[in-house]
C-alpha positions in Angstrom: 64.6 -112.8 -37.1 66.7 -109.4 -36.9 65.3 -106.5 -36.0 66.3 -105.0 -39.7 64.0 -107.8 -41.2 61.2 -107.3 -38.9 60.8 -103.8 -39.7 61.0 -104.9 -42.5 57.9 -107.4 -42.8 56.6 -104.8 -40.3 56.8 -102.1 -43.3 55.4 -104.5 -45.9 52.2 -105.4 -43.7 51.4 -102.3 -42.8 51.6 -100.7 -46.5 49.2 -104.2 -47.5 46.8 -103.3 -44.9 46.9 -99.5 -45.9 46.4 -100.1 -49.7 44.1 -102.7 -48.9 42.1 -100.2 -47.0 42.1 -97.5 -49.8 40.8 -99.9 -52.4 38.3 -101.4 -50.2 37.1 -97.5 -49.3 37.6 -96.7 -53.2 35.2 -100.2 -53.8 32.5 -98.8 -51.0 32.5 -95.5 -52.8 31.4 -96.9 -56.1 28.8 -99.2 -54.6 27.1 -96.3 -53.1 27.2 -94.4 -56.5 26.1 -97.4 -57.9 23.2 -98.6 -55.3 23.2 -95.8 -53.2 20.6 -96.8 -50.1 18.4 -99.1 -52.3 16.6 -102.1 -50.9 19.0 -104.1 -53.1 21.5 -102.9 -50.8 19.9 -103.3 -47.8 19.6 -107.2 -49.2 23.3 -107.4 -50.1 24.3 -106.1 -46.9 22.1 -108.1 -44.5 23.6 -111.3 -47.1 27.3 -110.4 -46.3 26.4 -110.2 -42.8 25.8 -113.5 -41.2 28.9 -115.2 -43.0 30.9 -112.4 -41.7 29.2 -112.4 -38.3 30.5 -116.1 -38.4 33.9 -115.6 -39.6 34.9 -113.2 -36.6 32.7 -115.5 -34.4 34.6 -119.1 -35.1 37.5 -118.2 -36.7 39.1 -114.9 -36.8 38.5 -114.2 -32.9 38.9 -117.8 -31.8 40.3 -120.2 -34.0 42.8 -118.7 -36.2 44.4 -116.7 -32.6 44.5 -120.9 -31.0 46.3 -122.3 -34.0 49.2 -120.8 -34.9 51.0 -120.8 -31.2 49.7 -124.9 -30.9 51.1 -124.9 -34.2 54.6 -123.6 -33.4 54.6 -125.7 -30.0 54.1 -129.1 -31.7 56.7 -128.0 -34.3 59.2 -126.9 -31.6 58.1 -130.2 -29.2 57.4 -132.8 -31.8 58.9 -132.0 -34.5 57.3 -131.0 -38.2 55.6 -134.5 -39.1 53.7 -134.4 -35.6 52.4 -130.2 -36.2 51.8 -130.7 -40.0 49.8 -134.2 -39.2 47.7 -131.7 -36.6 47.5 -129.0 -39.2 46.2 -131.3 -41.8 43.7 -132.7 -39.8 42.1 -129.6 -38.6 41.7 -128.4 -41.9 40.0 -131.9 -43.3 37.5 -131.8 -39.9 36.9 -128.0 -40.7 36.3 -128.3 -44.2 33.9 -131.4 -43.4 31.8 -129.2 -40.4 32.0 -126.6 -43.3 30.2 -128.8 -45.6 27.6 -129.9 -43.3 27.2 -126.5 -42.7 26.2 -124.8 -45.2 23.0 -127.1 -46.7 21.8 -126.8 -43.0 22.5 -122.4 -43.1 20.4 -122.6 -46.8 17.3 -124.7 -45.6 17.8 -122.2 -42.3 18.0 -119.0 -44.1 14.6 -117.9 -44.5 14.2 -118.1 -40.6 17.3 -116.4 -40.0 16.7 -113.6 -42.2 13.7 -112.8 -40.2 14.7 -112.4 -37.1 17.7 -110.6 -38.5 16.1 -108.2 -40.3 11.6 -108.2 -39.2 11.3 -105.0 -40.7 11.8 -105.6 -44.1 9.6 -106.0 -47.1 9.2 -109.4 -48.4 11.0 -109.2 -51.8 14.2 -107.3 -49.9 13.5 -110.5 -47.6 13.6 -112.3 -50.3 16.2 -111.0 -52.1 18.6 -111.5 -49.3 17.6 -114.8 -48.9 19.0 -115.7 -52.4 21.9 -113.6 -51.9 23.2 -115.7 -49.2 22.5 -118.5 -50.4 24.9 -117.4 -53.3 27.9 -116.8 -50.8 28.0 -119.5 -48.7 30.1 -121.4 -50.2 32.5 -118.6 -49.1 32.6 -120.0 -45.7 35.3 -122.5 -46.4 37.7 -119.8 -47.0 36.6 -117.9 -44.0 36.8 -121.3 -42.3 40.5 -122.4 -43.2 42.2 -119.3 -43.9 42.6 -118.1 -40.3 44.5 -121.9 -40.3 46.6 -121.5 -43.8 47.6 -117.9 -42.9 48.5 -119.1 -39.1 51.3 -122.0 -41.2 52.6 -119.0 -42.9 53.1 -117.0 -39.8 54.7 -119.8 -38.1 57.0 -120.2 -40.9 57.3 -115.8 -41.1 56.2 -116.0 -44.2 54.7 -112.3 -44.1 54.9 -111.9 -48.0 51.5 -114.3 -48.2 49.6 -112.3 -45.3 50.7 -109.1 -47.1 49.4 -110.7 -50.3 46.5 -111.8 -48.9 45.3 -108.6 -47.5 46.0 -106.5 -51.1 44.6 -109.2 -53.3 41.5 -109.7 -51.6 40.6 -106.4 -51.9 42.5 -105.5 -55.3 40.2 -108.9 -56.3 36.7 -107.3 -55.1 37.4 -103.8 -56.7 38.3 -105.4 -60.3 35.3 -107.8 -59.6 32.6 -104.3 -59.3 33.8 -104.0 -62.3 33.7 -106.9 -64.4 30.4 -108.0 -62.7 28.9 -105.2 -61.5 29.9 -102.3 -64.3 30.7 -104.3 -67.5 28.2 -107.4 -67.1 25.2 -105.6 -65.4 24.5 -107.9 -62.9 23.6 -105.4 -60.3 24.0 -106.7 -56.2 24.1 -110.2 -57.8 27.5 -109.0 -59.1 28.7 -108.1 -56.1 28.1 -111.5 -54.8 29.1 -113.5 -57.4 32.8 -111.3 -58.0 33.2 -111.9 -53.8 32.7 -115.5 -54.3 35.2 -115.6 -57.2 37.8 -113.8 -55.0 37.3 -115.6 -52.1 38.0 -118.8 -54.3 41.1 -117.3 -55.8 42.6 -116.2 -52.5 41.3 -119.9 -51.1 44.0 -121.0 -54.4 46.5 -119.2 -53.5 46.8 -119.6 -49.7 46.9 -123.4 -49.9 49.9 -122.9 -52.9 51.9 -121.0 -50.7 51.2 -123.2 -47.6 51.4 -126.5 -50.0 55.6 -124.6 -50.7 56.0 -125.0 -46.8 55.0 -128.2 -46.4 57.2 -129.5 -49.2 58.8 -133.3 -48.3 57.1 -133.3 -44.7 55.6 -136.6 -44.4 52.4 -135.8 -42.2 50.2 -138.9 -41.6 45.9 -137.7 -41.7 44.6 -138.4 -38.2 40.9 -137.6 -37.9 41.1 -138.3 -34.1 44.4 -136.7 -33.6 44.9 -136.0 -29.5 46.5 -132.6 -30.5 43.7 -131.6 -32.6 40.7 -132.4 -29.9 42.9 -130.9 -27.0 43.3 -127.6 -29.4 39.3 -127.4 -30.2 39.1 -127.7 -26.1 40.7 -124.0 -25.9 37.8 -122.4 -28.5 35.3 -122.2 -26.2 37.3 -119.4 -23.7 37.9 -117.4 -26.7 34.6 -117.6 -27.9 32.6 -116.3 -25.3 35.4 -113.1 -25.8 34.0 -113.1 -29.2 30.6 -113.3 -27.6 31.2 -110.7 -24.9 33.1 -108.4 -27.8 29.9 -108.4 -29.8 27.1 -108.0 -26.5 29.3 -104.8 -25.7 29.0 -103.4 -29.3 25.4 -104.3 -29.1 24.7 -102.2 -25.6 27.0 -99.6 -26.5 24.9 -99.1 -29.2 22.0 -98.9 -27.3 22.8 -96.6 -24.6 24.1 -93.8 -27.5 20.8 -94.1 -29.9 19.2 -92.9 -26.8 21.6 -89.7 -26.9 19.4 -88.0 -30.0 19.3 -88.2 -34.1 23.0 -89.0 -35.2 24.4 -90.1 -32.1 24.6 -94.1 -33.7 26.2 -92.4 -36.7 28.9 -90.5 -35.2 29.3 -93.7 -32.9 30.1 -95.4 -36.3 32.4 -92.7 -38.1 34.7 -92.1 -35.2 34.9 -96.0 -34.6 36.1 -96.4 -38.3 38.1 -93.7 -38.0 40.0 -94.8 -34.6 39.9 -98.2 -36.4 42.4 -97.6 -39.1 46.1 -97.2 -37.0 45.0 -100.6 -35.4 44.4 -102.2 -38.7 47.4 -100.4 -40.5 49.9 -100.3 -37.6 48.7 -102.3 -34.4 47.4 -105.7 -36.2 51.3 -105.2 -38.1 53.1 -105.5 -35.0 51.1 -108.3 -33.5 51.4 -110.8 -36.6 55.3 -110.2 -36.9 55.8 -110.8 -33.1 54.2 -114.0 -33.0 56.4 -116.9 -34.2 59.3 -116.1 -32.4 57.6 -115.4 -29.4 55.4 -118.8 -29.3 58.7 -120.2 -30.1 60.7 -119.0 -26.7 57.5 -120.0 -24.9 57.2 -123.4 -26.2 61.5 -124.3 -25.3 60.6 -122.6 -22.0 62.5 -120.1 -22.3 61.5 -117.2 -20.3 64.4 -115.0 -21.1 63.9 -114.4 -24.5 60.0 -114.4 -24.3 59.9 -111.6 -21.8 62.4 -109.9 -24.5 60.2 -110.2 -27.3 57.1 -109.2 -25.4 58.7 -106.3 -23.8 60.2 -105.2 -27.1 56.3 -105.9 -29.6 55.0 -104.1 -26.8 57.5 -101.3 -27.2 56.8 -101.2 -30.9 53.5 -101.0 -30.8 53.0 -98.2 -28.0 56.0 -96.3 -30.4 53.6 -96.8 -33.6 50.0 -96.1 -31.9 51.1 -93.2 -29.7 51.4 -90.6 -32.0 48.6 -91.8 -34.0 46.2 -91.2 -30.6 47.9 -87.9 -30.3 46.8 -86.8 -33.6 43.0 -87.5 -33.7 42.8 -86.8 -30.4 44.3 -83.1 -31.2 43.0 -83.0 -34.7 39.8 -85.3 -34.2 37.6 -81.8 -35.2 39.7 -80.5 -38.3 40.3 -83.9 -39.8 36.3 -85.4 -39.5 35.4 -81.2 -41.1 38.2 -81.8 -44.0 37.2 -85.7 -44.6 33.2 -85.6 -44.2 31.6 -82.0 -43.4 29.5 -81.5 -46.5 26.1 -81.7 -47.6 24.0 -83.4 -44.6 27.2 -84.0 -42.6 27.4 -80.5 -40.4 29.0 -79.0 -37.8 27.1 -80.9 -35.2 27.8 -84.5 -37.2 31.4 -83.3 -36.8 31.5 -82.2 -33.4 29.8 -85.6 -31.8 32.0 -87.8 -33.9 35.2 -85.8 -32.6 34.1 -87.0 -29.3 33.7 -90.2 -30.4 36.9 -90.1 -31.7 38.7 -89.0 -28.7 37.9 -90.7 -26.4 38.3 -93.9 -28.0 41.3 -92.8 -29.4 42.9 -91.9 -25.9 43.7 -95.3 -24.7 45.2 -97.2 -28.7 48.2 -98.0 -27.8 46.8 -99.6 -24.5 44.5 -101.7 -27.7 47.5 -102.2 -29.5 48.9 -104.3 -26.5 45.5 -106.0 -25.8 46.2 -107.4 -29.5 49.4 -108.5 -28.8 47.6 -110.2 -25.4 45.2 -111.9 -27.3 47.7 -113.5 -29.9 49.8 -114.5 -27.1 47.5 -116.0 -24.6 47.4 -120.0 -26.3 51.0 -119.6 -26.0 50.5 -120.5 -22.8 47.8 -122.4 -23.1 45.4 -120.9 -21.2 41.7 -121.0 -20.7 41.0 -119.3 -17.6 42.8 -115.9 -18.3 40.5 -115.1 -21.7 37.6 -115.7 -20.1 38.8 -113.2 -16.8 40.3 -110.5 -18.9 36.7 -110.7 -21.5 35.0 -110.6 -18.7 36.7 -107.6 -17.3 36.7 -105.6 -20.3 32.8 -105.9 -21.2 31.8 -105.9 -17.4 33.7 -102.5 -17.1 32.9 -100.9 -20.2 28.7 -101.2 -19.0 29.5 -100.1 -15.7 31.8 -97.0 -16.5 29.4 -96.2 -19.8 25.9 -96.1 -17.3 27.9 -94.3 -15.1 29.9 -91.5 -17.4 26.8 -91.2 -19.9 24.5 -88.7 -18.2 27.3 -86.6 -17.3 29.5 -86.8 -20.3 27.2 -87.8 -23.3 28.5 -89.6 -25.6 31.9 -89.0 -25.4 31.2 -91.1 -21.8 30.8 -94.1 -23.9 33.4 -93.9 -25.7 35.5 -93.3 -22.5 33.6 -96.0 -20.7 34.9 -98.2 -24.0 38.7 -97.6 -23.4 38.3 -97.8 -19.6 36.8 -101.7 -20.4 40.0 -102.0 -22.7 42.5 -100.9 -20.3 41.3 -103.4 -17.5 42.1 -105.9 -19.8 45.2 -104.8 -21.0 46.9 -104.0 -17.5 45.4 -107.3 -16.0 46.5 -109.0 -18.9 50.3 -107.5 -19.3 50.5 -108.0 -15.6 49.9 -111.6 -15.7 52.1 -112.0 -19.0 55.0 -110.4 -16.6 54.4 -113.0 -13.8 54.5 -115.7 -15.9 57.7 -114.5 -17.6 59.1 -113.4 -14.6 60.2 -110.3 -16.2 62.4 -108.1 -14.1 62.4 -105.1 -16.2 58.9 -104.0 -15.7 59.6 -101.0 -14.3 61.9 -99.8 -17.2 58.7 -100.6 -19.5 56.3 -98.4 -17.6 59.1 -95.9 -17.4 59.4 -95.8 -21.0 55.7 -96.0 -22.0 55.1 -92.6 -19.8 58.3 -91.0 -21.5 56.1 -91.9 -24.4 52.9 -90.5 -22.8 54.8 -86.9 -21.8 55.7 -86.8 -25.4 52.9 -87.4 -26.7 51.0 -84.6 -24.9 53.6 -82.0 -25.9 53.5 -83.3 -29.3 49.1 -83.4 -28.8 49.9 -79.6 -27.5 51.9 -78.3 -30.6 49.4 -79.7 -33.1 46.1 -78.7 -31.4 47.5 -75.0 -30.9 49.1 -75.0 -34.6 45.8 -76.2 -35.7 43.6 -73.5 -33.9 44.9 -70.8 -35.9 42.7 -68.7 -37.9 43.7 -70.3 -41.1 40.5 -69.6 -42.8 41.2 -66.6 -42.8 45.0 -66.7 -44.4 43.7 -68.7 -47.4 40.7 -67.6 -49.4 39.5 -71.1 -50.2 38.4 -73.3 -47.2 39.3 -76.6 -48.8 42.7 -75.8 -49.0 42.5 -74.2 -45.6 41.5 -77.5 -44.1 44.7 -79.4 -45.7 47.0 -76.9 -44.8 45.5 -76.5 -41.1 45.4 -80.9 -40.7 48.7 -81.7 -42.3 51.0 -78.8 -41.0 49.6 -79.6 -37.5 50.3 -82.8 -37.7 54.0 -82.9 -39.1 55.1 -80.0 -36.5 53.5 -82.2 -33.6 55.3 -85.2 -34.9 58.5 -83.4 -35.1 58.0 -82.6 -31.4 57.0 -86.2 -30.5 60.1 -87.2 -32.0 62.1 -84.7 -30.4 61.0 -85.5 -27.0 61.6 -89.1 -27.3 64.7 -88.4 -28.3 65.8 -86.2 -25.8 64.4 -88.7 -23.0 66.3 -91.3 -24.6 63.3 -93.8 -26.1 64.9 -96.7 -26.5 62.5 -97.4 -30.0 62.9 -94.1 -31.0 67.0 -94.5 -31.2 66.3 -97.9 -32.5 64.2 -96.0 -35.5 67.0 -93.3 -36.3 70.1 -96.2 -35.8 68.0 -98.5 -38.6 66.8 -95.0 -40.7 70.3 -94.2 -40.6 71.7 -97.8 -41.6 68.8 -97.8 -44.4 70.4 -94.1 -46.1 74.3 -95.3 -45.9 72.8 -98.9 -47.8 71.8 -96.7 -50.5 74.6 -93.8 -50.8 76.7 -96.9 -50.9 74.5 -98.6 -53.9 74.5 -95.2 -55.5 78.2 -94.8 -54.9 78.9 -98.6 -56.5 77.0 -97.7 -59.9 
């Protein structure tokens, strides 16, 4: 793939993921006016839970990463009819564990629920019970589409991952609607439109793998080597999953012992830092992928370092500025988005911590995704379970350590020390295994990068720290001015800097900007 096209698909991702975002915020705005904090919702939510909470668990931290690397190998090794015949079979003994499944998770349910949730009253209890029972039928698309998406990406078919993303949550907006708005059906709405989308998108991800397959004659082989040898690499992966979700559980712990609101701004300022790795970090590590799975299974270590070097490039170039800005704007942005009615100047001041110091290691995260997509590459299972256990290890040491000095911006520090042991162990083995000789030009360029960043950080944080209240009569308007003036001068200065140090994505930017506005003064000149 050119560079040209994989900004490209890069582009198109990331605007999926951003819309996607909007309507699903849009979709959790009406809910609340609709349910607001009821015990309905308080069933609905503890109902969406445990599917989700298996989702991330089996498929989207574990499964889904395996597949699509083991994919391209047997393609690139074997040949189509030997990946598609492991493909197929993976998906038949998923769907089948899927089917046993669920029964078992309905006659469970009641006993789940209650250690889930012991506090609640019997009919929310109750309620939730027959609310999951409702949606799990949606764990066969939470099952196989981790494995239908990975053909796509193997194939760079982005246009179905892009599609993906904006129908499912253009889907569950116009199903609140229908269901919840038009019909009346209340949180039993909400349930019911999820499982219809979930269906649809279940529809349209095997059409659009069924178009890749085409002619491919791919004998079903239940006890397919490949297929047993892959399910042999979930268990590393999992307990990362596992050691993920035991962090998020302590974390959580050690700040609700910081006062009233501490586990809330914990929460806003980890959505917040959230949304540049969704939009922008997830974007690069999806479109660098398939080619680089591909160099690694034909052994060639050339072009693999290349491609690593260069996603890891992109995705420092895309997340830098983005930490720059909420670390330098974390207070002004969280007091124009949220500071109203309970949410004060406290809420906003705790969550700015929050904010940056998870914020001041993301493009350190962004790499850790690309890690974590490229690890079965190799076909490892020593190095996820090393780098997991890093990460969470470090994260409880450095949070009981920082806490009682530092609060809880402490823990959040504490959160992107963990991160960064795994990324720099992680990067460092990637390297040996490479055997890439231009390591120092990387960290060269990633703290040209860094230097920028801080004088760009600089700019906006004195730009915003005028008294800009005090120019414009209305505070609102205040707020937008102060956020978004800040923010394009500090960009401007990002860019300038990288410029003038010579970044080599930064010149790669202007030279394909540049190429993009002759393309159409050419078209325009033509007509």
């Amino acid at each position: 793939m050119t560079s040209g096209r994989l900004w490209r698909a890069m582009g198109m991702i990331a605007s999926a993921n951003a819309v996607a975002l909007s309507l699903q915020f849009l979709t959790t705005i009406l809910a609340a006016r609709e349910f607001g904090a009821s015990a309905q919702m308080d069933a609905y939510t503890l109902a969406i839970t445990f599917p989700e909470a298996l989702q991330y668990l089996l498929m989207l931290a574990s499964l889904s990463v395996i597949f699509t690397p083991l994919f391209i190998d047997a393609r690139t090794q074997h040949g189509e009819p030997e990946a598609w015949s492991m493909a197929l079979s993976l998906l038949v003994l998923v769907v089948l564990f899927v089917l046993i499944l669920i029964p078992v998770l309905a006659m469970l349910m009641p006993w789940i629920m209650l250690v889930l949730a012991p506090g609640l009253a019997p009919a929310t209890r109750a309620l939730a019970i027959e609310l999951s029972d409702l949606i799990l039928p949606g764990l066969l698309y939470y099952a196989t589409a981790g494995i239908l998406l990975g053909i796509c990406y193997a194939y760079q078919d982005f246009t179905t991952a892009a599609l993906n993303t904006l129908l499912l949550a253009l889907l569950n907006l116009f199903a609140f609607f229908v269901f919840v708005r038009w019909l009346g059906w209340g949180v039993h709405g909400l349930i019911v439109g999820r499982l219809g989308t979930l269906a649809a998108m279940e529809l349209l991800l095997l059409w659009r793998v069924w178009r890749h397959k085409r002619d491919v004659a791919a004998p079903l082989q239940l006890r397919n080597p490949r297929v047993w040898r892959l399910l042999t690499y979930l268990p590393p992966y999992m307990f990362g999953a596992l050691s993920g979700q035991l962090e998020f559980i302590i974390t959580r712990s050690l700040v609700s012992t910081l006062g009233a609101g501490s586990i809330a701004a914990w929460g806003y300022g980890q959505r917040i830092v959230e949304i540049p790795m969704a939009v922008l970090g997830a974007t690069v590590g999806a479109t660098y992928l398939p080619a680089f799975a591909t160099s690694v299974a034909q052994n060639d270590r050339v072009a693999a370092s290349e491609q690593w070097n260069r996603a890891a490039e992109r995705v420092a170039f895309v997340l830098m500025p983005a930490a720059m800005l909420l670390i330098a704007l974390g207070a002004p942005l969280i007091a124009l988005v949220f500071q109203r009615g309970a949410f004060d100047a406290v809420a906003t001041q705790n969550t700015a911590l929050v904010l940056a110091g998870l914020a001041l290691v993301l493009p350190l995260r962004g790499a850790g995704g690309l890690i974590v997509r490229g690890m079965p590459a190799f076909k490892t299972r020593w190095l996820p379970l090393l780098l997991s256990a890093l990460s969470t290890g470090g994260t409880l040491v450095f949070a009981l350590a920082l806490i009682g000095a530092l609060g809880i911006f402490g823990v959040a520090l504490a959160a992107s020390l963990g991160d960064s042991l795994f990324v720099v162990v992680g990067v460092i083995v990637f390297w040996r295994w490479l055997q890439t000789r231009t390591w120092r030009v990387q960290v060269l360029d990633f703290a040209k990068l860094v230097f920028a960043a801080i004088l760009g950080g600089a700019v906006s944080f004195g730009v915003a720290g005028l008294a800009w209240s005090s120019i414009f009569a209305t505070e609102f308007v205040a707020r937008i001015l102060q956020v978004s003036v800040a923010a394009i001068l500090g960009l401007m200065v990002f860019i300038a800097v990288c410029l003038i140090l010579r970044v080599p994505m930064s010149r790669a930017v202007l030279a394909l900007v540049a190429r993009r506005a002759h393309n159409v003064r050419a078209a325009q000149t033509e007509s």
